[in-house]
N, C-alpha and C positions, 0 to 999 in steps of 0.2 A: 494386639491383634495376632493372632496365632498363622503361623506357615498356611495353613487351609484356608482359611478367609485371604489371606494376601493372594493365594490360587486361585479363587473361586473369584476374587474383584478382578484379577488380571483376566482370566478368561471372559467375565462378563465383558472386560472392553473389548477383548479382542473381536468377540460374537457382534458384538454393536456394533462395531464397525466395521461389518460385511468380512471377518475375518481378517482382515488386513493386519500386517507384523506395527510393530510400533516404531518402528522405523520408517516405515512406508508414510504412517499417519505424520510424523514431523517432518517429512520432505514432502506432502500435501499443504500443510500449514508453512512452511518457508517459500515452496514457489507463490504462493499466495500473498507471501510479506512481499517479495521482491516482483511480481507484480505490482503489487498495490505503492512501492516505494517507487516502480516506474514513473507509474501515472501522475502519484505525487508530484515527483522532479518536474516532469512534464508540464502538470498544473501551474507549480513557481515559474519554470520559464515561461510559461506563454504569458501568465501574468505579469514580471515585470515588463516584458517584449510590448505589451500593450501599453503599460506604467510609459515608457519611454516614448512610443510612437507618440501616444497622447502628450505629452512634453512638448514632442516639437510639435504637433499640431498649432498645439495652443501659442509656442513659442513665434511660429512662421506670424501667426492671425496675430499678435502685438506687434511685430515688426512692419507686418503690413498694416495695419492703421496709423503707424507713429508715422511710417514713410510714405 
């Protein structure tokens, strides 16, 4: 691939997307991961949180039929 083509592919991304530096575009793409790694987290916690309540739920309802 010759120096002009590497030119002319770089500009076409840059035009693509509305101008923007290519730095800009990977710190759009990383708030995006850590976002999406928030929610993630957030997902696993509430999920065990309920993993556990539901435990003693069930745990209280044996204890109360044995006694």
């Amino acid at each position: 691939m010759t120096v002009n083509e590497r030119v002319a592919k770089l500009e076409a991304l840059l035009v693509g997307n509305g101008g923007k530096g290519l730095y800009e575009i990977e710190d759009e793409h990383f708030k995006e991961f850590k976002e999406f790694k928030k929610r993630f987290y957030a997902f696993i916690f509430s999920a065990i949180s309920i993993w556990i309540a539901g435990t003693a739920v069930l745990a209280n309802l044996l204890i109360q039929l044995r006694g």
